[in-house]
Every structure is written in C-alpha cells, then in structure tokens.
C-alpha positions as CSV (number, residue, x, y, z in Angstrom):
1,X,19.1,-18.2,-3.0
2,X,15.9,-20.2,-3.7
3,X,16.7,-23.0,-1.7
4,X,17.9,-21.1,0.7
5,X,14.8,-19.0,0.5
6,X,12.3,-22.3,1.1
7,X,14.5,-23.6,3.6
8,X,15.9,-20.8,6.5
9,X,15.8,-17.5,4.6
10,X,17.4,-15.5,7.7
11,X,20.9,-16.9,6.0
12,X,20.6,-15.1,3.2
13,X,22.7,-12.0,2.7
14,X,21.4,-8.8,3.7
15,X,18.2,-10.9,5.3
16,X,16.0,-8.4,7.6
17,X,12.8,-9.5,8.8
18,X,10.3,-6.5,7.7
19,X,7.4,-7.8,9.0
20,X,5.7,-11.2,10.7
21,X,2.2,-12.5,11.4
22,X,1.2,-16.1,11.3
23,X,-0.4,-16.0,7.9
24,X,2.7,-13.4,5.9
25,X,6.5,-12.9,6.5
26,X,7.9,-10.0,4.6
27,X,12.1,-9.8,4.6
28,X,14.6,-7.7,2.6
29,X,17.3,-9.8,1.2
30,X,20.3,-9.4,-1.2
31,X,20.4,-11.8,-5.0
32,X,23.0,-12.7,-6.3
33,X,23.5,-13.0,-9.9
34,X,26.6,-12.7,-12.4
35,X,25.6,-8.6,-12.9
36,X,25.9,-8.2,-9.2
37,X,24.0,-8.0,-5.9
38,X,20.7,-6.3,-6.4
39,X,18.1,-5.9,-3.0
40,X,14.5,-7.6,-3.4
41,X,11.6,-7.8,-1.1
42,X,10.4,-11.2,-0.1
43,X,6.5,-11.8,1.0
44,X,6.1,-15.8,2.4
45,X,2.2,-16.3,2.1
46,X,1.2,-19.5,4.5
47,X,-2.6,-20.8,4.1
48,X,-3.9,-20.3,8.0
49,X,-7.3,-21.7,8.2
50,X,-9.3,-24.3,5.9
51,X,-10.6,-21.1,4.4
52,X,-7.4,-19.8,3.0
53,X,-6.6,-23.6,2.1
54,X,-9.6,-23.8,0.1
55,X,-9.1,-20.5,-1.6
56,X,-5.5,-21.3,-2.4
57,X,-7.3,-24.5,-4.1
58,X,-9.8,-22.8,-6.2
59,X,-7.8,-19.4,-7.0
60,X,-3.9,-20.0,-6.6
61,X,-1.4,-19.1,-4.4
62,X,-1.5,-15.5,-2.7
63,X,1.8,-15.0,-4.2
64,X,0.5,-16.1,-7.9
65,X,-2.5,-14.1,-7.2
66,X,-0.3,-11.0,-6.1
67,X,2.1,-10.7,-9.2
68,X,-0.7,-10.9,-11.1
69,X,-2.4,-8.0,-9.6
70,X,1.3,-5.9,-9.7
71,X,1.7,-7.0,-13.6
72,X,-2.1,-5.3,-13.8
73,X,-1.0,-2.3,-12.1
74,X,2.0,-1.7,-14.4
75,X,0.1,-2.3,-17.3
76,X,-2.0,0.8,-16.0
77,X,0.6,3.0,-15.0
78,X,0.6,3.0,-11.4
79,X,3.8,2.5,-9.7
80,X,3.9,-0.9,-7.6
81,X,7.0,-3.3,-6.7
82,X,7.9,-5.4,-9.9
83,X,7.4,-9.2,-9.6
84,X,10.0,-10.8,-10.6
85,X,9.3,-15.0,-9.5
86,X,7.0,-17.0,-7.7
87,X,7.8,-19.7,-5.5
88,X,5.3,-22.4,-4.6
89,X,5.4,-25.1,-1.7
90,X,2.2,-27.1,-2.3
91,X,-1.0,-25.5,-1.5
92,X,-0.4,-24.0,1.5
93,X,2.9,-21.7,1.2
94,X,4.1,-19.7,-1.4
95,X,6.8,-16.7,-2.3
96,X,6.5,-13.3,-4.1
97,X,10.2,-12.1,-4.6
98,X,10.0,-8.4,-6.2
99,X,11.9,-5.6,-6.5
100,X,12.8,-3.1,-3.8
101,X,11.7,0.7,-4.1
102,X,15.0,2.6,-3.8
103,X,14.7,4.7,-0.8
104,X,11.2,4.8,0.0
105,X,9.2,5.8,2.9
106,X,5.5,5.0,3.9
107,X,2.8,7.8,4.1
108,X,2.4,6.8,8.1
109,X,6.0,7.2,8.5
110,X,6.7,10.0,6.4
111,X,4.0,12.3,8.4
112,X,5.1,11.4,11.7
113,X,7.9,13.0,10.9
114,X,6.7,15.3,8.1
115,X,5.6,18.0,7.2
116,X,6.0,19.8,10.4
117,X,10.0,19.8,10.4
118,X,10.1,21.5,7.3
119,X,9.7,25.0,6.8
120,X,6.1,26.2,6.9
121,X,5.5,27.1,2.6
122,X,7.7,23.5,1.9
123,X,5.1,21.5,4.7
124,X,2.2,22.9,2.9
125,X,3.3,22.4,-0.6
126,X,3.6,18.8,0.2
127,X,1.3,18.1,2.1
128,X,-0.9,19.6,-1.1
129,X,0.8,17.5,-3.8
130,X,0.1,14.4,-1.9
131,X,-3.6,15.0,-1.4
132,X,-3.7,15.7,-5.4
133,X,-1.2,12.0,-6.7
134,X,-3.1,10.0,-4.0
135,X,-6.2,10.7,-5.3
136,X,-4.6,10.7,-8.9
137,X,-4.0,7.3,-8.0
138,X,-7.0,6.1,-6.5
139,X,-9.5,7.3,-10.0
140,X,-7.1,5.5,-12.1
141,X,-7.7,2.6,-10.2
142,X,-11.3,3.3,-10.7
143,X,-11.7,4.1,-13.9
144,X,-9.8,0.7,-14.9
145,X,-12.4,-0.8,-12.6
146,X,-10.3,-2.1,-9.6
147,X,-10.4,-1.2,-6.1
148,X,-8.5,-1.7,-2.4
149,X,-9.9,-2.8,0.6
150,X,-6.7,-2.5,2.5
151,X,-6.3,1.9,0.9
152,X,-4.4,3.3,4.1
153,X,-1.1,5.1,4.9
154,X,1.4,2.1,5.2
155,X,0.1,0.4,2.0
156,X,1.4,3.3,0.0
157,X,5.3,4.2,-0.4
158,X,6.5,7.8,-0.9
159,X,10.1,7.7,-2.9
160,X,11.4,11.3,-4.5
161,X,9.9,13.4,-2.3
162,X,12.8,15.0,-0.7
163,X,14.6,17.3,-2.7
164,X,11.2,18.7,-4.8
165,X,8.0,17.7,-3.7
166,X,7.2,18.0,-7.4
167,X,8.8,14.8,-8.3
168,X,7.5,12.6,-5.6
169,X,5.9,9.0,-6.7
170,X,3.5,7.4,-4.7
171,X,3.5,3.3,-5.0
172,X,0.7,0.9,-3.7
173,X,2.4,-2.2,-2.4
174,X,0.2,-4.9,-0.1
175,X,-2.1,-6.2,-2.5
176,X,-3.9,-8.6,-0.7
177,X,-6.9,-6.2,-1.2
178,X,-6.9,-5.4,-4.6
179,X,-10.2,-6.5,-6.2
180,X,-12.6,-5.3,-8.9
181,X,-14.3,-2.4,-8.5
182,X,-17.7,-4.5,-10.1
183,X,-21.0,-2.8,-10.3
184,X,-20.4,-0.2,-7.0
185,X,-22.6,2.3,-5.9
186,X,-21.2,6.1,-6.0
187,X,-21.2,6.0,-2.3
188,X,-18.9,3.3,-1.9
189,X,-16.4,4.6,-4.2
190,X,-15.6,7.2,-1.3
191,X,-14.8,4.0,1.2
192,X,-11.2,4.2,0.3
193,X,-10.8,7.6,1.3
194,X,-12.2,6.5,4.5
195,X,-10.0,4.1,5.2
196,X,-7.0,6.1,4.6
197,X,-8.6,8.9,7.0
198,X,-9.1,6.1,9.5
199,X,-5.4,5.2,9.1
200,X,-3.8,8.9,9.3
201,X,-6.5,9.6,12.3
202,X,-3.6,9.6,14.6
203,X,-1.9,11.8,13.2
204,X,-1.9,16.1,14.2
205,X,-0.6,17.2,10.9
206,X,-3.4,15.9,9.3
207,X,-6.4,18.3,9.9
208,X,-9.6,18.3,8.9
209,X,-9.0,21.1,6.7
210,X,-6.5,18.5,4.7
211,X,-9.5,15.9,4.8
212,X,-12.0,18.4,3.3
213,X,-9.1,19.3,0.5
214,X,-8.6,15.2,-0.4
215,X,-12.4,14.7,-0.8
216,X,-12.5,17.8,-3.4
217,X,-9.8,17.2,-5.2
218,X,-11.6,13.9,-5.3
219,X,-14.9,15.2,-6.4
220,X,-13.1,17.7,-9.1
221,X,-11.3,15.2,-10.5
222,X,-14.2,12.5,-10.5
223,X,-16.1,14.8,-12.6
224,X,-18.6,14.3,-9.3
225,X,-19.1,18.0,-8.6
226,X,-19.2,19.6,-5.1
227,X,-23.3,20.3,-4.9
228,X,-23.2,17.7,-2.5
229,X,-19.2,17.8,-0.6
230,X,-21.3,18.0,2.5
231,X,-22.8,15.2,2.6
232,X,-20.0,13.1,1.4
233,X,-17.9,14.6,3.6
234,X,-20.2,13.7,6.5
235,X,-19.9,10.1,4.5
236,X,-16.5,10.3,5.1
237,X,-15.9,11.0,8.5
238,X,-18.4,8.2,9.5
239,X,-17.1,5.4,7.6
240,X,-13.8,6.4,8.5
241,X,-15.0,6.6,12.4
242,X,-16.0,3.0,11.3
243,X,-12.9,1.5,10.5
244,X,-10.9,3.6,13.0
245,X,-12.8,1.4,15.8
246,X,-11.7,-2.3,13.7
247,X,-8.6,-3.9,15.2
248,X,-5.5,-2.7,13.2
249,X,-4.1,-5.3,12.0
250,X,-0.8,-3.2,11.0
251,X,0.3,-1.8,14.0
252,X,0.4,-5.6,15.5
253,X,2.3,-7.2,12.9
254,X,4.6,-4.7,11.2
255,X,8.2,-5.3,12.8
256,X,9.9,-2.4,10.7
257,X,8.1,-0.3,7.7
258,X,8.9,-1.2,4.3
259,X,10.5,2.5,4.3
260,X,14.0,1.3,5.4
261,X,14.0,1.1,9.0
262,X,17.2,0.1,10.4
C-alpha cells in the first residue's frame, strides 16, 4: 500500500477521491493487513509556495505537524481521527494515513438535511444537544490552551446521532488550524463561534434563536456570565458577517464530504 500510496494511490482498493486542491488531496482507501481490510483516510500535503517550503523546513511536514496535533487531542479527550503513520517525500510532500470515523456525517451536511425531516420534539432535541457538545468541545480546547482557526460546520463530524440524539459524538478533523490559544483576549475567544455561524449562515434551520442559545450555553459554561450576552452577541454576528464575506475555501475544493458521500 505505501508504495502504491507515493506512487498512483487511485489503484488502491476502495480508493475515492474525498477532496482536491492544489496544496491537499484527501482519499478513502482500503489496508490490507493479515487481520483483514480495515478503511483509512488518506490526506497528501504538497508545499505550494516558498512559504509553505520554508515552513515545512523550519517546522516539519503538515502531516508530522497534524498527527501530532490529533495525538494532543486524544490525550485531552476530544474525539479526532487516530493517526496511525506518516509518510514523507522530501520537504515538499507528505502523507497522514488515519483512521476512518464509522459512519459519520459533517454538521453542514447533516443540517441540510436535518433536523427538519424529523418530527418536530426529535428536531429540537437535537438541534439542542448539539449546541450544548459543540461548545463542550470548544472550552475544553480552551481550557487546555489550544484553539482553531478553521472552527466551522465541515471541520466537525457527527457519528451516533441517529437512533438517540443522546449518544451522538462530535469529532474535529482538519487540523491545519489548530494552534495555541497563547495569551488571548476574552473577546477573541468568541471568534470561533463566529466562524461556525459564518459557516451554518446558509442554512434555514439555523435561527437566530439557535445562535443566541450556542453563545449562552457558551457563556454558562465559561463561567463568563450573561451581564453582558448583548454585546457579545452583537460580537458575534459581526465577526461572523466578517468571515461570511472571505472566499470559502471549502465549498471550492471539497469533491465529496468526509460523511460518506457516494
């Protein structure tokens, strides 16, 4: 498989081509080993640009880089695709191969379809338990000092979800734009909120009603208080006007979701 991997990876079995831009290549494949075929998910990081050369020169590969920040996430508890080898071609391309999430779908995907098919008390009660893990996930991130600058709707994977809504897992997969937290202002800990607002704007089911109940389930949890929800909800809505008006890079690249597409 690795050769084959390095070499023309659409032979392997099972290949699909997930996503493509010039810089990443993301295909599901099928290894092979003496226990039996098991699926993985295959990212192909190329440096595009002296900058990226230089950084892969100074830092390490993407894909080094990346299992490092998965291994950090696991060590805190939050769900993310395991790592399981790294291949490097020089300085300038490299491959994360990690585990696939069994039968996942991505928050964009799952409310295009979702919650409005299901009956009206079931919508709701999802809709609710994913405002209250998605923040869950986002302070533990903080509070272990890390942050995303990529936080929106296909960066995070729904699995579980559909028999109870209880015993749904949200993962955080694309980390690219994980990075400390450092010494951040209180303000700028809402910016990921923003971005995923900016990323579900499209989106009816998603009202501002279920904006206003993600940014105090927030501020509960944060121990922030709501004396001033006003004003960071006003916060909010501007950065997230902010990044709604940035080119999305997703919507270019992304050939089929990492949510099983066929």
């Amino acid at each position: 498989m690795l050769s084959q991997l390095v070499t023309d990876a659409s032979l392997l079995p099972g290949y699909e081509l997930l996503k493509y831009s010039p810089s990443n290549e993301v295909l599901r494949a099928c290894l092979n080993t003496s226990d039996g075929s098991w699926p993985v998910i295959c990212k192909r990081s190329r440096a595009v640009g002296v900058i990226a050369y230089l950084a892969g020169l100074m830092r390490g590969s993407r894909a080094r880089r990346n299992a490092a920040r998965a291994l950090r996430l696991m060590e805190l508890g939050i769900p993310t695709a395991k790592p399981l080898f790294v291949l490097e071609r020089g300085l300038h391309e490299s491959w994360l191969v990690t585990t696939q999430i069994d039968d996942p779908i991505d928050l964009d995907q799952l409310l295009l379809g979702q919650p409005g098919s299901l009956p009206a008390a079931r919508g709701r009660g999802l809709k609710w338990t994913l405002i209250r893990r998605i923040v869950e996930l986002l302070l533990r991130m903080q509070r272990a000092g890390l942050s995303h600058r990529d936080f929106k709707a296909p960066n995070l994977l729904i699995s579980g979800w559909r028999d109870n809504p209880q015993d749904l897992c949200i993962w955080l997969v694309d980390l690219d734009g994980l990075c400390g937290l450092g010494r951040m202002m209180s303000s700028r800990r809402l910016e990921p909120l923003a971005r995923l607002a900016a990323s579900l704007r499209h989106h009816s089911t998603v009202t501002r009603t279920d904006r206003l109940r993600a940014l105090l389930c927030y501020l509960d949890k944060s121990d922030s208080g709501r004396q001033a929800w006003k004003a960071a909800f006003r916060r909010v809505a501007r950065l997230a006007e902010r990044h709604h008006r940035q080119p999305r890079a997703d919507s270019r690249d992304r050939i089929a979701s990492y949510s099983g597409e066929r």
